[in-house]
N, C-alpha and C positions, 0 to 999 in steps of 0.2 A: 394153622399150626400154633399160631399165639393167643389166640382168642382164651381167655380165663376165664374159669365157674368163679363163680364171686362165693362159694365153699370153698373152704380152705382141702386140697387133697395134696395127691404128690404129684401130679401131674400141675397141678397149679402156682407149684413152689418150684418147679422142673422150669416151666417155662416161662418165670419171672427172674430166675439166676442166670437163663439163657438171655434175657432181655437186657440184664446186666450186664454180661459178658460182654454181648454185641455192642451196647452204650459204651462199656470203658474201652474197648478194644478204638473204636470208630473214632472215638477222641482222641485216644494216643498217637495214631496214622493223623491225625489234623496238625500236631508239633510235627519238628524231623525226626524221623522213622527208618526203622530197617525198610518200610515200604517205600521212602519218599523222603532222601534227604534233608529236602527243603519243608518237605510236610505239604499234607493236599488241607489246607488252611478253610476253606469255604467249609469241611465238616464240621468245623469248629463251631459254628450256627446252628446245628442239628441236633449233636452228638447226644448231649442231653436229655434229648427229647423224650426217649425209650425210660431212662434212670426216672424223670418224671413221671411217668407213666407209671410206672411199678408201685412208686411214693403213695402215688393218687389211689392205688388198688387194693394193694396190700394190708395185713393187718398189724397192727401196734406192737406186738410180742415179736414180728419180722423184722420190721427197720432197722434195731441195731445189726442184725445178722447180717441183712442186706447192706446195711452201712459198709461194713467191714469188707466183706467181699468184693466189692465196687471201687473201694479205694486199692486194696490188696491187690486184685486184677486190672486195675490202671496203672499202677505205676510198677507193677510187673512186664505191665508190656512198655511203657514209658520209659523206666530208667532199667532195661533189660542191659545196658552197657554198666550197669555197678557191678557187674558177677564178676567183672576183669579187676575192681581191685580189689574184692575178698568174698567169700560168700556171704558172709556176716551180713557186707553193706545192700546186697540184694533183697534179705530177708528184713532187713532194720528197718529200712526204708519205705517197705510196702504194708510190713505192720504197723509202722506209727502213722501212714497217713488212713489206714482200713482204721484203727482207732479212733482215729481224729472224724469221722465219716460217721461210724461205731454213735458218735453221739449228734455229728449233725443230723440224719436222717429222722431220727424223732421228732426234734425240734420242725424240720418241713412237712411231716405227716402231721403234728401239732394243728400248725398254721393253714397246711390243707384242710383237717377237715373242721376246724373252728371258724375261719371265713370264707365262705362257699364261693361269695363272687369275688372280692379282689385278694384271693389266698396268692394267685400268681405275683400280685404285687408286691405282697409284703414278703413273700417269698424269695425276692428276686434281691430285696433287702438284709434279707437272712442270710443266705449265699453268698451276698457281696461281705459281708460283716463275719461271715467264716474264713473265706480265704485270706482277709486281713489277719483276724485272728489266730489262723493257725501259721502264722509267719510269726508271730511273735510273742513267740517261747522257746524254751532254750534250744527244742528239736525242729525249730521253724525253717522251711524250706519249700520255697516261694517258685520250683520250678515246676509246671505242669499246672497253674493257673491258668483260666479258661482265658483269659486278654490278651495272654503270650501269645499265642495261637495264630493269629491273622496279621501278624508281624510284618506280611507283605501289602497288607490289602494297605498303603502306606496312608490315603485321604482318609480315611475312617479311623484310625491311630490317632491322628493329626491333636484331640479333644484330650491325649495325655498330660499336654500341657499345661490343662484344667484340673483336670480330674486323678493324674495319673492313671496307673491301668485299672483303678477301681469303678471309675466311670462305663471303660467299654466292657469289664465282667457284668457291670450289670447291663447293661442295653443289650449284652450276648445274650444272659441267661433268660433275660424277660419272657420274650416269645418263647423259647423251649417250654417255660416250666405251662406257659398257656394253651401250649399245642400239648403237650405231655399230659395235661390234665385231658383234652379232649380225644386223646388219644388211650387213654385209659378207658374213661368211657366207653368207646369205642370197642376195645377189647372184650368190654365183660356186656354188651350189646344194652350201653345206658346212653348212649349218644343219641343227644337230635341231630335231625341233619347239618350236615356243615353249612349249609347258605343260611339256616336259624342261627347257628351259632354263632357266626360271623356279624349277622346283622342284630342280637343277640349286643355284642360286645365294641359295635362300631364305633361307639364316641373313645374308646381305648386305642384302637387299631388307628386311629386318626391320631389321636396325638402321639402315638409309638413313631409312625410312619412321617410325624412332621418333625420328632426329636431328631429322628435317622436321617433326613431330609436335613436340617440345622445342619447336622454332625458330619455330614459329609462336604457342604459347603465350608464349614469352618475348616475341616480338611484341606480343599483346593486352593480357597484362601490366605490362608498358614501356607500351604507350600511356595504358592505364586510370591508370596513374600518373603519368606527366607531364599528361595531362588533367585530374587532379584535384591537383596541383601549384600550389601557390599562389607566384607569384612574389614575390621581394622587392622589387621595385621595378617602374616602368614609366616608358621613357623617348620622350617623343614626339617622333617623328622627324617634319620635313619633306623629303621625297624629291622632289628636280627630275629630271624627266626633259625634257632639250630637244630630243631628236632634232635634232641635227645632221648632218650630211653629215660624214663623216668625212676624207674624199677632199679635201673643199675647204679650202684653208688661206689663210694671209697675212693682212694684217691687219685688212680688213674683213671678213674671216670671221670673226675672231677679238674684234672690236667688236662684230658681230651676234649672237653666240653667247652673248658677257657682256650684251649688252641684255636677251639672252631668258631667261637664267638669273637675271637682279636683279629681273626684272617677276616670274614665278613665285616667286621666293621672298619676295619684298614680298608676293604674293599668299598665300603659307601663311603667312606671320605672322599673319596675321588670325586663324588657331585657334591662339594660342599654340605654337608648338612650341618644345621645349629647344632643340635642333637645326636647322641646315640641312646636307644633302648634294647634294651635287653627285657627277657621276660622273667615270671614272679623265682625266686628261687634260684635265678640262670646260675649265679656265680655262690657255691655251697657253702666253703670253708669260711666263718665271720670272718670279715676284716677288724670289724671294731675289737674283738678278745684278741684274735691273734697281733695284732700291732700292742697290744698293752701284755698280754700272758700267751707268750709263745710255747709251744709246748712242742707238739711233733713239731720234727726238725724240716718231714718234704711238706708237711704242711702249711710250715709259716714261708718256707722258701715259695710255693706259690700263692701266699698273699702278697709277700716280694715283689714277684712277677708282676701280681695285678694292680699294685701300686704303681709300679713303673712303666707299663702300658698307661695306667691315668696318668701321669706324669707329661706321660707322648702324646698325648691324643691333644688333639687342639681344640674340642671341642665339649663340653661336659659329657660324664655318662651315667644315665639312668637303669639302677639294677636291680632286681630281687636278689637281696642278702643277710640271711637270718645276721641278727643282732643279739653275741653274746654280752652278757653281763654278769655281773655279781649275784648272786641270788642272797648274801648276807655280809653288807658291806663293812660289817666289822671284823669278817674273817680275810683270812686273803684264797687267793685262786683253787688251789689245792689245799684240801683238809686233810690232819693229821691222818688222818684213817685213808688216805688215798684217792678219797671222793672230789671231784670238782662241785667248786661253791659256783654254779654256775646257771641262771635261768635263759631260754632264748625268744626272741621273737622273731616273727615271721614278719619282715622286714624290707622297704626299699629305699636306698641311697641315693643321694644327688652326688656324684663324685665328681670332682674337680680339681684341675692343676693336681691328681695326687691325693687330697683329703675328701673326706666325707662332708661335706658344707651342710644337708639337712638330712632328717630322716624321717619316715612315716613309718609306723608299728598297726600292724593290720588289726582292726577294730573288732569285728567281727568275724571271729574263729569258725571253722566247720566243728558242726559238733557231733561225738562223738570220735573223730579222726584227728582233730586238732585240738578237741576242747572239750571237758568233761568234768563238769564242776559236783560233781555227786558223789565222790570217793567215800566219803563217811555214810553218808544214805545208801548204797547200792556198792558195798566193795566187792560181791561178786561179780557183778557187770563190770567195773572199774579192771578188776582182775583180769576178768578176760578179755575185754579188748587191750592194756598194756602184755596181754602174753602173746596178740594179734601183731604184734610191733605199730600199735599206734603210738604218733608222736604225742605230747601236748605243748603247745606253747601259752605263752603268756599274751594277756590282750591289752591292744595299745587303748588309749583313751581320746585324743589328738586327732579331730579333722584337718589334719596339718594340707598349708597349702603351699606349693614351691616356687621360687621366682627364676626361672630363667633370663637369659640375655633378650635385652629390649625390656624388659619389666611386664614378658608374659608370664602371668598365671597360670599355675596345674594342680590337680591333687591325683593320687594315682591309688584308688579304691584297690583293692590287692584278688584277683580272680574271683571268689564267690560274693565277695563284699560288694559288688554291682550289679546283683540279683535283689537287692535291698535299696529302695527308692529313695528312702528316708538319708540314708548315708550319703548319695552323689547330690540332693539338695545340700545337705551339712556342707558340703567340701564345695558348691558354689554360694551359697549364703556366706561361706568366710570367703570369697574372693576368687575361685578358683573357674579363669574362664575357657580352660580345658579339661579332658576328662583324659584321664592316662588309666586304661584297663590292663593290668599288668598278671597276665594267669598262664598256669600251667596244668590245659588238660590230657596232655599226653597219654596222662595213665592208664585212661581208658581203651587205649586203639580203637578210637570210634570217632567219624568224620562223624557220625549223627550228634553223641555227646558234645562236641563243642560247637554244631548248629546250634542247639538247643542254646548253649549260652549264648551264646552270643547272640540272637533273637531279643533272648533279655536282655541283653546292654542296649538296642534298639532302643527300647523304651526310654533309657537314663538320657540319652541326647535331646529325646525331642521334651521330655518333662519339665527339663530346665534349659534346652534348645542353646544346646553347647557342641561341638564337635568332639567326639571321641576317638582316640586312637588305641586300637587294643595292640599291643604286643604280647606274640605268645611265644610259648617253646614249638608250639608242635600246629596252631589254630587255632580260631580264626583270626589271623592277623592282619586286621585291616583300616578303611579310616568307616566310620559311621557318621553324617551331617546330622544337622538340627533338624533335620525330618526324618530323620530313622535310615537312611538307605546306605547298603552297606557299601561302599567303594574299595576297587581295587582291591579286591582278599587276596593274599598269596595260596600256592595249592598247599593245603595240609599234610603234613607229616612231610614234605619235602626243607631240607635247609635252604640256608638263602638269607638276602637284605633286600627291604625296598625302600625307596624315600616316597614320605608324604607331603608332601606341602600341604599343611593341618590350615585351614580359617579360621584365624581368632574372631570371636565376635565377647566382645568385653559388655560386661553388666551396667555398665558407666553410659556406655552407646546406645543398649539395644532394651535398656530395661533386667527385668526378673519378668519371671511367667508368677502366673498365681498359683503353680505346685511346687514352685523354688518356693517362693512365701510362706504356705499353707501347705508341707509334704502330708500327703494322705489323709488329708480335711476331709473326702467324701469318703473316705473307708472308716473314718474314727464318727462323721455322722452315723452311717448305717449300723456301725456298733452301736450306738446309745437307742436310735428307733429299734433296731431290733430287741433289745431287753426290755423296752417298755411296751413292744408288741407280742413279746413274745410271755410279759406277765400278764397283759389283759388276756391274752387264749387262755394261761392258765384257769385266769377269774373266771371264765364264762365258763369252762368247763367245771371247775369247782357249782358254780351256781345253778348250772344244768344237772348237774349230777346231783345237786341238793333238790332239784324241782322233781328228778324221777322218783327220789325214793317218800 
């Protein structure tokens, strides 16, 4: 059924978009999935394999087509949970990455067919130096990266700590893109036999197979050692989860939400904890505007409330709560025209005895839904996502890092902000020898969607091999060690408190990794080899091209 004329017809282009389909589809069931919560992770190894294939086959004037469609049809089936917060974000999402594809595909058809024998190598460099790349621009969004994927396989992970997840993108894609090439062959009946090929290619499959070999040991290694790691402290977290409705707002949403959040944590004071946390957003109405410019009257009475509850509590509390401010600090609060002079941020407080003691102003905004710096370039676009009721806020600048009782360190990355490697380095290179993930993905009603993240936090523990504690509104709230595994989650979408006893393991005792040092050294390498591998293909094709004519 697959076998391709190496002419181009329509049946030829039928069962290369087929081949596509089945690649993106195959990968997306490797994350968690409507098929497999947790994700069937081992296809993660594979998935590829088919996409290379096509690359290797297909002609030049196809790629970008094929690009597009490939990215389009993966993260259609991957982030099938965005139709739940608006249609927009289902179509937004699978067109900027089918774009972002749109151009890588040429570049790997390039490199294909300009270096015949080690094209899978520098290939696997290209690929690595893409997915870096497309995280970082304004539309960057770093989930559904081939490393996330095998998030359980935990001794093979272990090399984050080196590499970050840029290391095991490439040792994933390696072999794919090699079997992909001989598998295309294969299709269009150019293949030698597989025992030539193999023994063709042996001095590669031997050092692949001894890296894999390293990589796994350094794995077992690394774990045998943080397992047998004695931490220097232990901090007892109280984690409220209140599942809320995310969707539902105003102010008796926002009175019901604080009732159920003060009942559960009155409830875990009972086993002593240091701590309370709440998750990103839990408590809505600012405290910081409403204690300075009170305005509705049932709304400042329940930042009342919440002050006074901090007041009672014996122990500090940790909250997501937007941070109003002035937006023009020569005007006062309300302008003459009725307008409030007022910016907000998407924010979390250290509250204590009653006052705010510190704050963090979340750094990096989701874009488009939170942040959308193109008003003057695109006021159509602009227009109609504010006519979508998207918010935007303002972004902090600050890896701020907290000091709790005992003179434990935290920073607390704000829900998609720890999809982002580069940030939970920042927030332990300044000191911070906890990780507080503080997110709310309720909106989605999908136990798959907050798998998926939280898979990514995985990574951020063992990168800089810190314990993380996520608390959420709705999932997954749990503790994650310095080896990735996730402890104790509560069940999703159910409310509730649990206590952690979190392991401090402090930078002073146990060292920095060399991806705390160095965040994403081997993704910003593979960027620089790849533009200088990817202008010599040019040159040779320019020179080839001057030799035919």
């Amino acid at each position: 059924m697959f076998k391709i004329n190496s002419t181009r017809n329509l049946r030829t282009i039928v069962s290369e978009v087929l081949l596509l389909i089945i690649s993106a589809f195959v990968l997306a069931i490797a994350f968690p999935s409507f098929i497999n919560v947790n994700g069937i992770w081992i296809l993660s190894f594979i998935a590829l394999i088919p996409m290379f294939a096509v690359i290797h086959n297909t002609k030049w004037y196809l790629t970008p087509v094929y690009g597009f469609i490939y990215g389009f049809v993966f993260y259609l089936f991957f982030n099938y949970w965005l139709k739940t917060f608006h249609p927009l974000a289902i179509l937004i999402v699978p067109i900027i990455k089918g774009g972002e594809l749109l151009i890588a595909f040429p570049l790997f058809k390039l490199i294909d067919s300009t270096f015949k024998k080690r094209g899978f190598l520098i290939n696997a460099i290209i690929y690595t130096a893409y997915t870096y790349v497309s995280q970082n621009w304004f539309a960057g969004y770093p989930y559904g990266i081939l490393g996330y994927a095998p998030y359980k396989f935990i001794p093979f992970i272990q090399i984050a700590s080196i590499t970050g997840i840029w290391g095991i993108n490439f040792i994933m894609v390696l072999p794919q893109i090699f079997f992909g090439i001989y598998l295309g062959d294969f299709l269009t009946n150019k293949a030698i036999p597989f025992k030539s090929f193999i023994k063709e290619y042996i001095v590669d499959e031997v050092v692949f197979i001894s890296v894999f070999i390293f990589i796994l040991i350094f794995g077992f290694v690394s774990m045998n050692k943080w397992d047998n790691n004695e931490p220097q402290d232990y901090w007892k977290v109280a984690s409220v989860q209140h599942s809320s409705d995310t969707w539902k707002g105003g102010y008796m949403t926002y009175k019901r939400n604080f009732n159920n959040l003060r009942l559960y944590s009155l409830e875990a004071l009972t086993q002593n904890p240091d701590i309370v946390i709440w998750s990103e957003t839990a408590f809505v109405p600012s405290v910081a505007w409403h204690e300075k410019y009170p305005s509705d009257e049932d709304t400042s009475k329940l930042v009342e409330e919440f002050v006074n509850f901090g007041k009672e509590l014996s122990v500090p509390l940790l909250t997501g709560n937007p941070e109003g401010v002035l937006d023009d600090e020569s005007k006062p609060a309300i302008l003459e025209n009725g307008d409030w002079n007022r910016k907000d941020y998407n924010t979390v407080i250290y509250f204590n005895n009653g006052k705010i003691e510190q704050t963090y102003r979340k750094q990096h905004l989701v874009p488009f839904t939170e942040h959308f710096p193109y008003q003057k370039q695109m006021p159509h676009l602009y227009a109609l996502l504010k006519a979508n009721d998207y918010h935007w806020w303002e972004k902090g600048t600050e890896p701020v890092v907290f000091t709790a009782e005992r003179g434990i360190t935290f920073s607390t990355p704000i829900c998609f902000e720890d999809v982002f490697g580069e940030l939970s380095a920042d927030f332990v290179q300044n000191g911070a020898n906890v990780l507080v993930n503080m997110t709310n993905d309720g909106w989605a009603y999908s136990v798959v969607s907050e798998m998926q993240h939280a898979a990514i936090g995985i990574f951020r523990s063992i990168e800089n091999r810190k314990t993380t504690i996520r608390s959420t509104n709705s999932g997954i709230t749990c503790e994650i060690d310095p080896v990735g595994r996730i402890i104790d989650p509560m069940k999703p979408f159910h409310p509730g408190w649990k206590i952690y006893n979190i392991p401090v393991y402090t930078t002073e005792a146990n060292g920095s990794t060399f991806y705390t040092l160095h965040p994403n050294l081997f993704a910003k390498i593979s960027v620089y080899l790849s533009a200088i591998l990817l202008a010599i293909a040019l040159l040779f094709k320019v020179i080839n091209r001057g030799k035919n004519e």
